[in-house]
MDAnalysis code that builds the backbone (N, CA, C; Angstrom):
import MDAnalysis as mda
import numpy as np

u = mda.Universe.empty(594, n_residues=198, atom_resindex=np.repeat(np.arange(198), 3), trajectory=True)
u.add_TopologyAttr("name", ["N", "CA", "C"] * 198)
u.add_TopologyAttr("resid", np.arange(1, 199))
u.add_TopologyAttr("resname", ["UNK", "UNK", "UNK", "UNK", "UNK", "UNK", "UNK", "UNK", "UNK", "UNK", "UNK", "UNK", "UNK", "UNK", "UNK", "UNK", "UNK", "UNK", "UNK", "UNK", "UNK", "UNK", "UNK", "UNK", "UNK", "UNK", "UNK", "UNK", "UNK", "UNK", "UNK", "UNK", "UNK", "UNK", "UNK", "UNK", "UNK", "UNK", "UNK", "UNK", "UNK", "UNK", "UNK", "UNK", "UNK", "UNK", "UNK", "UNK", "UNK", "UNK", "UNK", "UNK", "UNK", "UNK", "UNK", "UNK", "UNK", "UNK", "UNK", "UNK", "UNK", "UNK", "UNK", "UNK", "UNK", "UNK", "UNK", "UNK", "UNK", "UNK", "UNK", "UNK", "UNK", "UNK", "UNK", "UNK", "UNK", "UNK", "UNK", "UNK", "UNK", "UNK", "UNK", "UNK", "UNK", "UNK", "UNK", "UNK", "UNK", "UNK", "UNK", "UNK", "UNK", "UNK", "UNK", "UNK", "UNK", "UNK", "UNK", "UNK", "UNK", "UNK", "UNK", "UNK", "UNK", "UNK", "UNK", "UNK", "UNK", "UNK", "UNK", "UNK", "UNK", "UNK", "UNK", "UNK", "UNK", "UNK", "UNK", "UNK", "UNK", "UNK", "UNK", "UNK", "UNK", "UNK", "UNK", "UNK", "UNK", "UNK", "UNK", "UNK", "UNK", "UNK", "UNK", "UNK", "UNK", "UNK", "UNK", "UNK", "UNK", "UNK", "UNK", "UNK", "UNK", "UNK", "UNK", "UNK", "UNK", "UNK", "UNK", "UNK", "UNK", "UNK", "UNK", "UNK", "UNK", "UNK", "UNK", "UNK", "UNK", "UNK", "UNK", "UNK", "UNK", "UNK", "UNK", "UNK", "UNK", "UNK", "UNK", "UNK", "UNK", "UNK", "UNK", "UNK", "UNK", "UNK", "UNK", "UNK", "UNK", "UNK", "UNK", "UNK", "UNK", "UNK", "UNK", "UNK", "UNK", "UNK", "UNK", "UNK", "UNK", "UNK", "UNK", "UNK", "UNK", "UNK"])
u.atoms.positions = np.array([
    [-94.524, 7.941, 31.844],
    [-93.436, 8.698, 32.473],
    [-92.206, 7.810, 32.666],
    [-92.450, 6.651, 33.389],
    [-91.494, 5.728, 33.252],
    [-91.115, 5.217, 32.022],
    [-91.580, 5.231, 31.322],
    [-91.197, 4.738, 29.542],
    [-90.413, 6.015, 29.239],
    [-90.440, 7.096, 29.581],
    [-89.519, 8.472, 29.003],
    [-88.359, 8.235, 29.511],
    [-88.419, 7.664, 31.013],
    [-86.988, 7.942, 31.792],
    [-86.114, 7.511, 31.189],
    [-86.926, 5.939, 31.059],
    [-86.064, 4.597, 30.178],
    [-85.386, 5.059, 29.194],
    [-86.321, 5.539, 28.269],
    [-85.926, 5.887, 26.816],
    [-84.890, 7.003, 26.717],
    [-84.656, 7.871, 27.978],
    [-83.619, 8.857, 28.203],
    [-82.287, 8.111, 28.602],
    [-82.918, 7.160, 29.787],
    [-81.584, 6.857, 29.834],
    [-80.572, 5.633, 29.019],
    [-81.736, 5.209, 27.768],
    [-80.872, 4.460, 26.948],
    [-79.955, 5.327, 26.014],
    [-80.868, 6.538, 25.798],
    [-80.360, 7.705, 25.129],
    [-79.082, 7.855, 25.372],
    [-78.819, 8.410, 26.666],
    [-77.553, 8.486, 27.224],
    [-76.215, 7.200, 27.136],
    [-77.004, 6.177, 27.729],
    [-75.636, 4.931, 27.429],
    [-75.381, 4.697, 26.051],
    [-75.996, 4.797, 24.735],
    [-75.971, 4.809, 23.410],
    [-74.987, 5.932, 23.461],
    [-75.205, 7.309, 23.992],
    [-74.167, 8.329, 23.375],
    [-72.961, 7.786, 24.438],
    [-72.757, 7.548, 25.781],
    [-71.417, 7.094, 26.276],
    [-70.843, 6.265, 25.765],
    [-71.847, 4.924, 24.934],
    [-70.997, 4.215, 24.039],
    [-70.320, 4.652, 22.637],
    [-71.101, 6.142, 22.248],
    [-70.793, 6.191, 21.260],
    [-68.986, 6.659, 21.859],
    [-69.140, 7.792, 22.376],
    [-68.170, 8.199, 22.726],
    [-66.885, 7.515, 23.397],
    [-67.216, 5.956, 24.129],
    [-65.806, 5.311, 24.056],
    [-65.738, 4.693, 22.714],
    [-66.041, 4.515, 22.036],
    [-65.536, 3.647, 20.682],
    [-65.458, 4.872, 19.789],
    [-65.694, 6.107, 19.822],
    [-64.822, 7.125, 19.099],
    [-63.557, 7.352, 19.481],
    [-63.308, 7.518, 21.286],
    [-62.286, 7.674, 22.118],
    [-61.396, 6.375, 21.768],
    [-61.537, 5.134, 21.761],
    [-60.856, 3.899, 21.985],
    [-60.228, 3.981, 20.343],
    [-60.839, 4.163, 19.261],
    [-60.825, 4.128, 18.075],
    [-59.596, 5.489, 17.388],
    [-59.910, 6.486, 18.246],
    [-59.007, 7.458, 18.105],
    [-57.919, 7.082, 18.399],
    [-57.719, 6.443, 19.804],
    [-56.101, 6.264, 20.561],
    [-55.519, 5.381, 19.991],
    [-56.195, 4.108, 19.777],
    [-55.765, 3.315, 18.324],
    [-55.146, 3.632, 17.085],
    [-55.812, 4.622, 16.961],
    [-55.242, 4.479, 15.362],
    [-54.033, 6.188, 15.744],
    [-53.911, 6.366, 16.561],
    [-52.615, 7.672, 17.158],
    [-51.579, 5.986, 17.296],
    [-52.192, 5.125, 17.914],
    [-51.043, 4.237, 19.007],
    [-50.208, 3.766, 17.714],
    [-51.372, 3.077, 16.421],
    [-50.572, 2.652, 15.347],
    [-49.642, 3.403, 14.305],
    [-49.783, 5.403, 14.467],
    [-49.078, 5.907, 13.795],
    [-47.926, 5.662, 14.358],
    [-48.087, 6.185, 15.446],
    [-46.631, 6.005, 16.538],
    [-45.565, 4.666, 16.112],
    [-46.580, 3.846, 15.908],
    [-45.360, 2.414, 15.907],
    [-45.150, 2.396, 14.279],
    [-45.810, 2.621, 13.498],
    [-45.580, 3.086, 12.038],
    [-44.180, 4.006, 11.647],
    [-44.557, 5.116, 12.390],
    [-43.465, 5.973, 12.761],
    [-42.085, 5.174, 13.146],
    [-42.469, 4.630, 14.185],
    [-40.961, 4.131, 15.047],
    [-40.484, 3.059, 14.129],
    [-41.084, 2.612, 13.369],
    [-40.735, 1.226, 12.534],
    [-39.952, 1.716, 11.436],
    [-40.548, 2.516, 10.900],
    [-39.913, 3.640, 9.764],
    [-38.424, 4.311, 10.285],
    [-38.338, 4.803, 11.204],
    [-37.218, 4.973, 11.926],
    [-36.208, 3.936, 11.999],
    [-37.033, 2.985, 12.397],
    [-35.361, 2.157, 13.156],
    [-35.303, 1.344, 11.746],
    [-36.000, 0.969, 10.593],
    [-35.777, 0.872, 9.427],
    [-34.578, 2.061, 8.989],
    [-35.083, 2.500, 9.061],
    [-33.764, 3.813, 8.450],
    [-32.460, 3.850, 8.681],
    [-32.411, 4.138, 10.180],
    [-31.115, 3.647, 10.791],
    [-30.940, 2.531, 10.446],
    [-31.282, 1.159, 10.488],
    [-30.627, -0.031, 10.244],
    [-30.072, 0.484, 8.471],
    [-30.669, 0.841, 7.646],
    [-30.281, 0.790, 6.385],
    [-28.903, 1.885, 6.516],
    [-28.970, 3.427, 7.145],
    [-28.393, 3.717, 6.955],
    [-26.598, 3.322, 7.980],
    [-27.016, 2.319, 9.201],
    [-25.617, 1.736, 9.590],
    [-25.585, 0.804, 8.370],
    [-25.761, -0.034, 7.688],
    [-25.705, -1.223, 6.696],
    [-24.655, -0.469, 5.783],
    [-24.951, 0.852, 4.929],
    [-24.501, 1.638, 3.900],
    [-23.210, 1.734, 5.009],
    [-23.048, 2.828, 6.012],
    [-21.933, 2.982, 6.664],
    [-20.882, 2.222, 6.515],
    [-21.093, 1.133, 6.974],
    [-20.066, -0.383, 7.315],
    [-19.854, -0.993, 5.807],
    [-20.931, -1.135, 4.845],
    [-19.985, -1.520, 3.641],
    [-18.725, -0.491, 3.558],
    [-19.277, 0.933, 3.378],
    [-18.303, 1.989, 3.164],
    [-17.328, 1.441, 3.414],
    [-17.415, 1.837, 4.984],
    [-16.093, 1.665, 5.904],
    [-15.103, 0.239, 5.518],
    [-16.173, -1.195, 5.620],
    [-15.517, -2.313, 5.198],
    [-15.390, -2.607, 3.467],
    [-15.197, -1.647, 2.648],
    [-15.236, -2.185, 1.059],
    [-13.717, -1.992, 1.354],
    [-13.249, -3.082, 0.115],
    [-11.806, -3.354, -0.482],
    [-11.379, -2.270, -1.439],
    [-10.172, -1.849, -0.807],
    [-9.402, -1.172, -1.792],
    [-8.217, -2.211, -2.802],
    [-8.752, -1.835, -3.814],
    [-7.743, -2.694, -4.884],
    [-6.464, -1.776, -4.762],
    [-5.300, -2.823, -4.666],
    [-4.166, -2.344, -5.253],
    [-3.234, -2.812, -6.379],
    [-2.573, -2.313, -6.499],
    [-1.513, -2.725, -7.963],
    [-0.307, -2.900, -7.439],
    [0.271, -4.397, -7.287],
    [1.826, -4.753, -6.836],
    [2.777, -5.587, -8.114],
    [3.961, -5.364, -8.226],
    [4.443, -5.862, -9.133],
    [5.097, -7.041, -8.465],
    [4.675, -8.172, -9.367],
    [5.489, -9.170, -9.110],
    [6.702, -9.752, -9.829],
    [7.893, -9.722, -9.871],
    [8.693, -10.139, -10.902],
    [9.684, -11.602, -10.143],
    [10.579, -11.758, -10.909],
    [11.383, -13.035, -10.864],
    [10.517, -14.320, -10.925],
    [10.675, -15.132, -10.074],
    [10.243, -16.859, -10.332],
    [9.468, -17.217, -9.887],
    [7.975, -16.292, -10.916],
    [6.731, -16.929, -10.436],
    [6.301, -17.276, -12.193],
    [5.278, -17.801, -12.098],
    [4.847, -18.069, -13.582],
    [4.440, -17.070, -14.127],
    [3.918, -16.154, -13.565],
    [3.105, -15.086, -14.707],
    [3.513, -14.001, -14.049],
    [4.677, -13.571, -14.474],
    [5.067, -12.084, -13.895],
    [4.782, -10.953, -14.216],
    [4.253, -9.707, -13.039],
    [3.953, -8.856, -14.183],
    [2.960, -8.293, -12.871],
    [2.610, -7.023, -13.204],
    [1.215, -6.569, -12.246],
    [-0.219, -7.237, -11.916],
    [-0.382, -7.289, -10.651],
    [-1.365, -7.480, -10.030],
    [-2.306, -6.837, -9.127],
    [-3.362, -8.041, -9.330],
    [-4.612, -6.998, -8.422],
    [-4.643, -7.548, -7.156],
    [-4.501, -6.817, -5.847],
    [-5.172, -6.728, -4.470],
    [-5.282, -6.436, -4.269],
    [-5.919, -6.595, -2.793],
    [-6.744, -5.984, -1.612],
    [-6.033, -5.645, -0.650],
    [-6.245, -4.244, 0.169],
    [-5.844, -4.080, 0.883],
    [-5.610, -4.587, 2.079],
    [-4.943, -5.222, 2.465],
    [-4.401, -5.927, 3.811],
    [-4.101, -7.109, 2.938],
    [-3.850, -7.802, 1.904],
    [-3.260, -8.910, 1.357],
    [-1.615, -8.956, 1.383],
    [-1.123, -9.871, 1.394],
    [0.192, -10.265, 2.000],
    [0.911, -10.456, 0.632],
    [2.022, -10.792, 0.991],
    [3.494, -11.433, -0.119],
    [2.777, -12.445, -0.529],
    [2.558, -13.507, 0.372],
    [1.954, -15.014, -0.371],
    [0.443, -14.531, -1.192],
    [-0.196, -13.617, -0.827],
    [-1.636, -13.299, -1.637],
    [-0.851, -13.047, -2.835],
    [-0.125, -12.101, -3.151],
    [0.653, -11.384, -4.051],
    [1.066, -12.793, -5.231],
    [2.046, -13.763, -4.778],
    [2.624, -14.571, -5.152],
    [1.268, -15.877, -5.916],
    [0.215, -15.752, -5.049],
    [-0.318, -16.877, -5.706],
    [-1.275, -16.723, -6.318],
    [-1.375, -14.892, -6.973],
    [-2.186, -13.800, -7.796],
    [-1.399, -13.897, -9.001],
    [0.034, -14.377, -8.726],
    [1.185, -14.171, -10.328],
    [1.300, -15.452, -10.865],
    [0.399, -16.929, -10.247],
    [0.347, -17.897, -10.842],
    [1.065, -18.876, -9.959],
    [1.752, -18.653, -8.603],
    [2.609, -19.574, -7.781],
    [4.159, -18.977, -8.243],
    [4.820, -19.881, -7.445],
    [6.173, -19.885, -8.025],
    [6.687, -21.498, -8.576],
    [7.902, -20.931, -9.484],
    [8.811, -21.742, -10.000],
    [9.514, -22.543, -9.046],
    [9.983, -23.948, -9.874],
    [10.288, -24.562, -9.181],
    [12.279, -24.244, -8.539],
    [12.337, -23.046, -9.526],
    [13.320, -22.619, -9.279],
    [13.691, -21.915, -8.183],
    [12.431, -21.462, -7.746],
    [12.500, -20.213, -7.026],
    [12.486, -20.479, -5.572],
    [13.458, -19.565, -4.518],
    [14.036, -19.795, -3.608],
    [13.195, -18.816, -2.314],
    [12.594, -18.795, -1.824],
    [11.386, -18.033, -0.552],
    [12.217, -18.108, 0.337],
    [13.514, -18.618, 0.521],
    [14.498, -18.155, 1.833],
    [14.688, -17.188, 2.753],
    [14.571, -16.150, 1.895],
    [14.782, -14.519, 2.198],
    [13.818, -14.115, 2.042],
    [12.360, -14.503, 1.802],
    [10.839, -14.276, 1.662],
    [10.247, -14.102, 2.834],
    [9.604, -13.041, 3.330],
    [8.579, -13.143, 4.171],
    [7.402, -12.931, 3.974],
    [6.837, -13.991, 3.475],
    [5.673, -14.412, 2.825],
    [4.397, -14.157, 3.550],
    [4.485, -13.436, 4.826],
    [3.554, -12.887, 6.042],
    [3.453, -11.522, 5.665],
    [4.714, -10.712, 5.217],
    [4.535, -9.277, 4.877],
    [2.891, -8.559, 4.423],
    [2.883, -7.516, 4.357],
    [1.723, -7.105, 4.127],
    [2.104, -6.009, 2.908],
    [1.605, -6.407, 1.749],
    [2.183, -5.360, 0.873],
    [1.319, -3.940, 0.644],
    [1.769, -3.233, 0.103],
    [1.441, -1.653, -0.202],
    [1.124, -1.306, -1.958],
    [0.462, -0.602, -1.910],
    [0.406, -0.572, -3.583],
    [1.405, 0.417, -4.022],
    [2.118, -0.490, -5.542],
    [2.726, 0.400, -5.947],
    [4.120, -0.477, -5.729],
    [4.179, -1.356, -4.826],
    [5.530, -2.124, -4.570],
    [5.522, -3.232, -5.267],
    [7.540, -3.257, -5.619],
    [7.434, -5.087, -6.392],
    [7.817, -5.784, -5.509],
    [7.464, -7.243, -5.766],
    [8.289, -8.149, -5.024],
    [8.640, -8.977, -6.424],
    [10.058, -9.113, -5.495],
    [10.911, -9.388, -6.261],
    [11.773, -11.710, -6.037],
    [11.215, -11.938, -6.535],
    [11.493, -13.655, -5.907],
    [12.559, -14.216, -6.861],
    [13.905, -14.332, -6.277],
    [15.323, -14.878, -6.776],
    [15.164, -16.270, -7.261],
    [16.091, -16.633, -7.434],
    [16.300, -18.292, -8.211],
    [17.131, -18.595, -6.852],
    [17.016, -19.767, -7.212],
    [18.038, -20.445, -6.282],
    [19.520, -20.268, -6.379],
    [19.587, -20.078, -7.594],
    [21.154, -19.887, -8.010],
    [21.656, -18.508, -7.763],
    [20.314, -17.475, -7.820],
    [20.878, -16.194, -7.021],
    [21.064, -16.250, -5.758],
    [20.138, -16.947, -4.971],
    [20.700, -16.940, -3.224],
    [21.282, -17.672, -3.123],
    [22.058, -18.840, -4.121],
    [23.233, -19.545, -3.230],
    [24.665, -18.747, -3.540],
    [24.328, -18.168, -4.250],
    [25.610, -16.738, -4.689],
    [25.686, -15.995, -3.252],
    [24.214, -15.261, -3.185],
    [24.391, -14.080, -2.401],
    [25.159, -15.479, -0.535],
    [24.742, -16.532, -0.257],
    [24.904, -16.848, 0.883],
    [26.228, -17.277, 1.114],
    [26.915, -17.460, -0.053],
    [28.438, -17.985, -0.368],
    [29.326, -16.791, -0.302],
    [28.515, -15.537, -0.300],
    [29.518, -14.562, 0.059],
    [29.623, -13.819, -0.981],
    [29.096, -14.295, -2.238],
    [29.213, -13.200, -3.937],
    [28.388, -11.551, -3.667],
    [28.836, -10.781, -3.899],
    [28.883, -9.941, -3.796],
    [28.697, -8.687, -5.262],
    [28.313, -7.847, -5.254],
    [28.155, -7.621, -6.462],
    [29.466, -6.150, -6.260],
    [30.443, -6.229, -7.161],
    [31.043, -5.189, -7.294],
    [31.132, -4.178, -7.430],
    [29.971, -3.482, -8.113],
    [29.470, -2.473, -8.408],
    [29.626, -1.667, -7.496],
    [29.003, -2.450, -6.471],
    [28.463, -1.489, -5.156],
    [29.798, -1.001, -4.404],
    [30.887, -1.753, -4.872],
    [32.281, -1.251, -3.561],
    [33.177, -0.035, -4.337],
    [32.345, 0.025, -6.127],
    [33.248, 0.880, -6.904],
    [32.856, 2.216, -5.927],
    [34.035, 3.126, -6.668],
    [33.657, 5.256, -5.642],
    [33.532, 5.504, -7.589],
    [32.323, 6.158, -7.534],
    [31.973, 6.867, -8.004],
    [32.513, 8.098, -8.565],
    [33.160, 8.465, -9.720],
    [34.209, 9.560, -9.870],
    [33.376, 10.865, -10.045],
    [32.045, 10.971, -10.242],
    [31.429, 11.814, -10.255],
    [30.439, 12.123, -9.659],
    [30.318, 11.556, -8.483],
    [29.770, 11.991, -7.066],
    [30.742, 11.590, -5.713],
    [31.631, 11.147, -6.137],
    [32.397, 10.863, -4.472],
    [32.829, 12.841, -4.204],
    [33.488, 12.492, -3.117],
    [33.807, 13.427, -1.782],
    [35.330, 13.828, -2.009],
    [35.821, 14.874, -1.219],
    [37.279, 14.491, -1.364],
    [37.932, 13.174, -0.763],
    [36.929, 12.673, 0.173],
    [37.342, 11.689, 1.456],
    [37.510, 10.134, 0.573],
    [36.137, 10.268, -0.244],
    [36.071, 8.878, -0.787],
    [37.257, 8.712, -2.073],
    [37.628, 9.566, -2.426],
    [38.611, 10.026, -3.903],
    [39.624, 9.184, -3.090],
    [40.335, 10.214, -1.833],
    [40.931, 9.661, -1.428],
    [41.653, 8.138, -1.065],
    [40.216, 7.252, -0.740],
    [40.795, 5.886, -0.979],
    [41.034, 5.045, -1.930],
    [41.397, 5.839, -3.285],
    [41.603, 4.868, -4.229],
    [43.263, 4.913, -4.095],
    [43.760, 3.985, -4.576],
    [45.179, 3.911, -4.353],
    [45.785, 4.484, -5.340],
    [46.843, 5.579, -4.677],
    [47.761, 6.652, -5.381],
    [47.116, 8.127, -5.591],
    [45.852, 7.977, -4.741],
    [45.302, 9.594, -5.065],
    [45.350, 10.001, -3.245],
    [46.184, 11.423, -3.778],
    [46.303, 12.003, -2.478],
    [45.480, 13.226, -2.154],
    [45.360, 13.703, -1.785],
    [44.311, 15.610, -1.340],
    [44.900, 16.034, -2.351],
    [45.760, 16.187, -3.003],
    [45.713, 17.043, -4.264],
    [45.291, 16.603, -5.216],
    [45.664, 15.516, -5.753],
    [44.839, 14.606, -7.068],
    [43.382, 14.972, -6.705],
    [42.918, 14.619, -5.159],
    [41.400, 14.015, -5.344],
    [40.727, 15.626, -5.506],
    [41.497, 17.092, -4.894],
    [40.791, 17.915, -5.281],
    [41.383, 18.633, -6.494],
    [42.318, 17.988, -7.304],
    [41.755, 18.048, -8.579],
    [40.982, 17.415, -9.675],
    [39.973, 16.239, -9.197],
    [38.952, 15.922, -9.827],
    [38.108, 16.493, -9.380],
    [37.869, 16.545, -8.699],
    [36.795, 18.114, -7.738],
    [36.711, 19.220, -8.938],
    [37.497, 19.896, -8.854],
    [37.874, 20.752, -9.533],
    [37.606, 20.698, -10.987],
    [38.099, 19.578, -11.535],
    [37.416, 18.715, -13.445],
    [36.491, 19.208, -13.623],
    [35.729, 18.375, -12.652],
    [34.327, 18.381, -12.591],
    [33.449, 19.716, -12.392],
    [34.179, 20.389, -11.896],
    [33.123, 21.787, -11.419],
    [33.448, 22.605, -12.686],
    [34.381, 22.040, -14.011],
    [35.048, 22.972, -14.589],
    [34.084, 22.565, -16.040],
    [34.429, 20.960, -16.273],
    [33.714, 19.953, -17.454],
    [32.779, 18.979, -16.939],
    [32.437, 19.427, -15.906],
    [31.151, 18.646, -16.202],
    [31.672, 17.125, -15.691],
    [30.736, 16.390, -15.541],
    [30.204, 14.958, -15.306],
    [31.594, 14.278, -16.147],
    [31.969, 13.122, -15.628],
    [33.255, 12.336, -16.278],
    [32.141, 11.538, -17.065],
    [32.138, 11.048, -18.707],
    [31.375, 10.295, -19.169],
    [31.866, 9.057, -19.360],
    [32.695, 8.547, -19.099],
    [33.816, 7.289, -18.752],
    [34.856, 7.114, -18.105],
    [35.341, 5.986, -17.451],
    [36.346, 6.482, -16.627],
    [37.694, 6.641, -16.975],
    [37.499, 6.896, -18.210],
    [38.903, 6.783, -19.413],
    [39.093, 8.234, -18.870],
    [38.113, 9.038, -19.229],
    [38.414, 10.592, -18.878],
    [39.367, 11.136, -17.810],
    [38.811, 10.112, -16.939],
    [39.542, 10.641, -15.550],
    [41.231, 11.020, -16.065],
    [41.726, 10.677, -16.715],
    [43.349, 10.194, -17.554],
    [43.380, 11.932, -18.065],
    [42.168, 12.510, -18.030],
    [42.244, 13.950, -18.250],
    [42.830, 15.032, -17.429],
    [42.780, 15.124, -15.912],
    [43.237, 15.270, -14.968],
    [44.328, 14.975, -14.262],
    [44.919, 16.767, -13.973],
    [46.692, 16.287, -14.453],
    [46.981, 15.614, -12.984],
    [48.080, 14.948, -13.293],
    [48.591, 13.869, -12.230],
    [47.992, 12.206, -12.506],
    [47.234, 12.173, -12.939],
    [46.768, 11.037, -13.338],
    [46.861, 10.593, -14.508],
    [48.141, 9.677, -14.698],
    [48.544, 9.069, -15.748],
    [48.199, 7.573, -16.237],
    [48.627, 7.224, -17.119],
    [48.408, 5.569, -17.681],
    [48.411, 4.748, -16.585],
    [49.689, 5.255, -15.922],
    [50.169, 4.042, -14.535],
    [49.031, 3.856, -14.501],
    [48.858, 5.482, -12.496],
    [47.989, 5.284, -11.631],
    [46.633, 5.134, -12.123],
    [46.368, 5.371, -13.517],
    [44.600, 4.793, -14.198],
    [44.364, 3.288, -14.210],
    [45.179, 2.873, -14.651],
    [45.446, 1.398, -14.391],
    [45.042, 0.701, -12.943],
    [45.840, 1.526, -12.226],
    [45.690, 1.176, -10.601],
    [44.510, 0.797, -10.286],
    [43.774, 2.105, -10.512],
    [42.406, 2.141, -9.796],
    [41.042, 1.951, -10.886],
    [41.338, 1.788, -11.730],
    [40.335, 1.809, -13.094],
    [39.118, 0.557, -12.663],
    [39.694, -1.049, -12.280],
    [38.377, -1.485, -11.522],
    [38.205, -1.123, -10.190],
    [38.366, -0.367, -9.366],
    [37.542, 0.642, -8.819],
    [36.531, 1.678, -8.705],
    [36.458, 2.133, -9.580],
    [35.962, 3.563, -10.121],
    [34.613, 2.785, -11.092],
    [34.012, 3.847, -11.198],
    [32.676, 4.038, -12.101],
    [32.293, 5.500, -12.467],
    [31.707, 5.328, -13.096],
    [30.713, 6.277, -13.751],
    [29.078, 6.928, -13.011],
])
């Protein structure tokens, strides 16, 4: 009788053991999906911030023209946020000619823009006061009545009869023409002839 009890109650601690090492064995292997899971996750996210931030941080190439007194003039490749001096030492440096006075070599260029680097002999022109003429001529075929006006010997009637030329023939194709328009003779063409342009 006592040998049955025994044998019952080993019975029993055999099945309670079975049952924590099914129980312990179960929660285990739930505990390791879980962190499987979570690992897989924050794997993901890390890859997918990684992709983000190249995005966000990749270089945009641009195309700037470089001309005057560098060695190799001509279009170039940069990056966005690269400067005048990136620009300049992408075209080979500059010449020994070449004058960075009027350079701001900090600038930040844009695509699509030139820079343009003078000689020395152009900025000691422009600082001496040379001037380019062009720019002070009036235009006979876009000035105003106002601007007509300041050429010397044209009064409100002369100047709105080049007004008038013009709305009649068209565009002056030299400033010989102007000599077409009555009141304006050999003299006063003379007068104002380096004035005027085209």
């Amino acid at each position: 009788m006592e040998k049955i009890k025994q044998y019952k109650k080993q019975i029993i601690m055999i099945m309670i053991a079975i049952i924590l090492i099914i129980y312990y064995l179960f929660s285990k292997g739930k505990e390791e999906v879980t962190i499987e899971n979570l690992a897989d996750f924050t794997l993901q996210n890390t890859v997918q911030n990684e992709i983000t931030n190249q995005v966000e941080n990749a270089e945009v190439t641009i195309l700037v023209h470089v001309a005057g007194q560098v060695v190799n003039p001509g279009v170039v490749e940069l990056t966005n946020g690269d400067r005048i001096q990136d620009a300049i030492e992408a075209a080979g440096g500059i010449l020994e000619t070449a004058n960075l006075t009027n350079i701001n070599l900090a600038s930040f260029v844009e695509d699509g823009m030139k820079i343009y680097i003078p000689s020395i002999t152009e900025n000691t022109e422009i600082d001496v006061g040379s001037e380019d003429l062009s720019q002070n001529k009036i235009n006979i075929n876009t000035a105003n009545q106002a601007q007509l006006e300041e050429l010397e010997g044209i009064g409100e009637t002369t100047a709105l009869r080049i007004i008038e030329y013009r709305k009649q023939n068209g565009k002056f194709k030299t400033i010989e023409d102007l000599k077409n328009v009555k009141g304006i003779g050999e003299a006063k063409f003379n007068k104002i002839k380096n004035d005027i342009e085209v």
